[in-house]
PADO-654605 format. One record per residue (C-alpha): residue number from 0; x, y, z. Coordinates in steps of 0.25 Angstrom, whole numbers. Example, Ala and Ser with C-alpha at 12.3 -4.5 7.8 and 13.67 -1.06 7.14 Angstrom:
BEGIN
KOLVO nr u v w
KOLVO 0 49 -18 31
KOLVO 1 55 -4 29
//
This chain:
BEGIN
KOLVO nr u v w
KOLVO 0 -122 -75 -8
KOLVO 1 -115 -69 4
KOLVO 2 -98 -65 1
KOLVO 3 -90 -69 11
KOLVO 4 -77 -63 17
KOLVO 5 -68 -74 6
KOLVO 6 -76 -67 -6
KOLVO 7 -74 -53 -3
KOLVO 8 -61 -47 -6
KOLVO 9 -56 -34 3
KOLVO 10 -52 -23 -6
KOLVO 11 -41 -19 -11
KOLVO 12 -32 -8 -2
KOLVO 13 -26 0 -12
KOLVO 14 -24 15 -13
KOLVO 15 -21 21 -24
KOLVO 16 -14 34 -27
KOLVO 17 -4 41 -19
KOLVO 18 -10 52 -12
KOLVO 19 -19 39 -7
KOLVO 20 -8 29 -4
KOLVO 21 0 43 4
KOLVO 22 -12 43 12
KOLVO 23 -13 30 17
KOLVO 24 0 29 21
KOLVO 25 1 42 27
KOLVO 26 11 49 20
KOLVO 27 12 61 10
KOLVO 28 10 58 -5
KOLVO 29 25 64 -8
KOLVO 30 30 53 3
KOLVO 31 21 43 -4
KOLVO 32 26 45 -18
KOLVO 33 40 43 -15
KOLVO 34 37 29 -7
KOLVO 35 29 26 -22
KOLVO 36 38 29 -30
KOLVO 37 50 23 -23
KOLVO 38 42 11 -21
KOLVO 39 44 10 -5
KOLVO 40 27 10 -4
KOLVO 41 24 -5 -2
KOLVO 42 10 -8 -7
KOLVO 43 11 4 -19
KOLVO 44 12 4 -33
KOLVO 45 10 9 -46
KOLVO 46 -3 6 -54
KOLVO 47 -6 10 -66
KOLVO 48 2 23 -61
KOLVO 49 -7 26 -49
KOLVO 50 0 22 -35
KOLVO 51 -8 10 -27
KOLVO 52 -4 8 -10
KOLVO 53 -8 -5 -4
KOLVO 54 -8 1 10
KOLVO 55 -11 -15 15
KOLVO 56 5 -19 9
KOLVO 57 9 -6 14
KOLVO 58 6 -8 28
KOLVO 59 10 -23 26
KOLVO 60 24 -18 22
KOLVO 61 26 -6 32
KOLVO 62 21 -16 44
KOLVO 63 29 -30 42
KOLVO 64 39 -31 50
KOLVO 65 53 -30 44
KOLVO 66 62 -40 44
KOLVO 67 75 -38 52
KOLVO 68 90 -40 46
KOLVO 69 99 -50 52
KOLVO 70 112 -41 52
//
């Protein structure tokens, strides 16, 4: 039986570990700690204490456009 494109899932894009998750955003693992640990990465947390990036909620959150404030 043939799969077709509804059956097959894509995999997952996750990175794991921080010397990883520095690289695919282009900045030094130092710069890359501090944005973890503060929490101002979006698509990164903490599992099982081993960081994991989600660079697709990343890009999502770094490319929407912002909303502007009435003053």
């Amino acid at each position: 039986m043939a799969e077709t494109s509804a059956n097959v899932t894509a995999p997952l894009d996750v990175v794991w570990g921080a010397p990883a998750i520095a690289a695919s955003i282009n900045r030094t693992e130092r710069a890359t700690y501090h944005m973890l640990e503060s929490g101002t990465l979006p698509g990164a947390k903490k599992i099982a204490g081993r960081w994991c990036f989600a660079p697709s909620v990343f890009y999502d959150a770094v490319t929407a456009p912002q909303e502007s404030v009435a003053a």
